[in-house]
Every structure is written in structure tokens, then in C-alpha cells.
N, C-alpha and C positions, 0 to 999 in steps of 0.2 A: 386204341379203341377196342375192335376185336379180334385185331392179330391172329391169328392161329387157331381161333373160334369159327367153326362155319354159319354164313351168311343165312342159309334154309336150314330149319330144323322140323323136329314133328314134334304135336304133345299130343301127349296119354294121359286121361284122366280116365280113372278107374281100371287100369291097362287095355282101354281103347283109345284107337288114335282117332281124335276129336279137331284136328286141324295143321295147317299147316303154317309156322311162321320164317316170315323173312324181318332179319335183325338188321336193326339199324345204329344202333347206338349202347352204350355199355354207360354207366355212370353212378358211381356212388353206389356199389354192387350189386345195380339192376339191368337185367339188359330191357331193352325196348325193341320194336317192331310191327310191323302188321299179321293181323291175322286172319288167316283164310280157313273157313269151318269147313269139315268134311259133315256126309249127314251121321256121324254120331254124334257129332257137335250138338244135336237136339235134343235129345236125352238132360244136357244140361242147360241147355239156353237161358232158360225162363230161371234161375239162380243168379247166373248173371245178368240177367236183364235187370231181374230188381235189386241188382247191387250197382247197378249202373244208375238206374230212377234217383236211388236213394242218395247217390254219389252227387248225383246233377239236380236234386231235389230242390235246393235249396241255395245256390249260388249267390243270387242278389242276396240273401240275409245272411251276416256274417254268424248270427244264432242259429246254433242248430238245435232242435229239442231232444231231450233227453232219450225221449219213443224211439227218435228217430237215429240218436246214437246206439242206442241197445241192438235195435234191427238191424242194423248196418254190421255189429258187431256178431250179433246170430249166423249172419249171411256168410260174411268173413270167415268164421269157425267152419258152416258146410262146406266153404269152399275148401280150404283147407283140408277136411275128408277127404278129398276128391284124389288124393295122393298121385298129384303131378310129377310127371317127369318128361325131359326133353329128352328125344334120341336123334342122335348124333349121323346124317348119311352114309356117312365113310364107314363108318368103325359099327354099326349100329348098336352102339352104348348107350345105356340110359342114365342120365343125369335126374337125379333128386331135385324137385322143386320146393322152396318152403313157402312160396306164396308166386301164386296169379292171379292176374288182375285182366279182364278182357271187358271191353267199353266201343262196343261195336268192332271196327275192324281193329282196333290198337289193340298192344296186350304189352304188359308189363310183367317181368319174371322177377322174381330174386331165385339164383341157385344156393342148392344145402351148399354147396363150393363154389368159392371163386371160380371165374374162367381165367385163364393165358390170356393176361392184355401185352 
């Protein structure tokens, strides 16, 4: 699972530390966990907020509309700006992130690298 990976990490978006995550799981080269926002976490909230709306918008209808892919897809791209990276307690290295995903207290990562499972 995450072997040799530590369990707390920090992210930086925009190179501020914007929260803190506890891992729980590693799968199909994502890891997962919770996340606990620091207050610069605010600065970006309301990006993920409405990436999170858009995400849960629509659940019961297996149609999703076009508008409603586009936006999602806008959102995606800003977040992506945001150039994430997790840093590491021990070593404090920062790791490249290629996509975050945060949905209230969950967050989902992909790293530019694999981790040591």
C-alpha cells in the first residue's frame, strides 16, 4: 500500500501550504486521504468548491450536459495552475503533483512519480 511513504504530508499550492493530509490508501497511482485546510486554504476554496458542486451536480442523472462538462473541464485546467506539490516531514522534499482533487475533507492526488509501495 504505502510502505515507505509517510502517512502526514503538507500541500503547496502556489508555494503556500494550504493544508494538511493524512494518507490512507494508494491505488491505481492515486494516493487518497483526508484533508485538513490551513487558513490559506481560503485563497482557493471557492475553485474547489465549484468543482466539487459540479462533480455532485448531477449524480441521479446519468446525462451530464455539455455546459456542464466544459465547466468542470475549465475548473480542472485552474486547478491544475495551482502547481501542487506535497512535501515530505522527514526529508522536507517537495513532490510534483499532476492533479488534486479535494471534496470537502477527502483529497485525492496523482504524483508526477510514482511513490515506494
Amino acid at each position: 500500500m504505502l510502505n515507505g511513504f509517510p502517512r502526514q504530508v503538507e500541500l503547496i499550492l502556489q508555494g503556500k501550504v494550504v493544508g494538511h493530509i493524512a494518507l490512507n490508501r494508494y491505488a491505481d497511482s492515486w494516493l487518497f486521504g483526508s484533508f485538513e485546510p490551513t487558513r490559506a486554504f481560503a485563497e482557493f476554496a471557492a475553485l474547489f468548491g465549484e468543482w466539487s458542486l459540479l462533480l455532485h451536480a448531477d449524480e441521479s442523472d446519468p446525462q451530464v450536459s455539455r455546459a456542464a462538462l466544459d465547466e468542470m473541464a475549465k475548473l480542472e485546467r485552474a486547478i491544475d495552475a495551482l502547481h501542487a506539490e506535497l512535501v515530505l516531514p522527514d526529508s522536507g522534499d517537495h513532490l510534483p503533483v499532476d492533479q488534486v482533487n479535494i471534496d470537502g475533507d477527502l483529497v485525492e492526488l496523482k504524483l508526477n512519480e510514482q511513490p515506494q509501495a
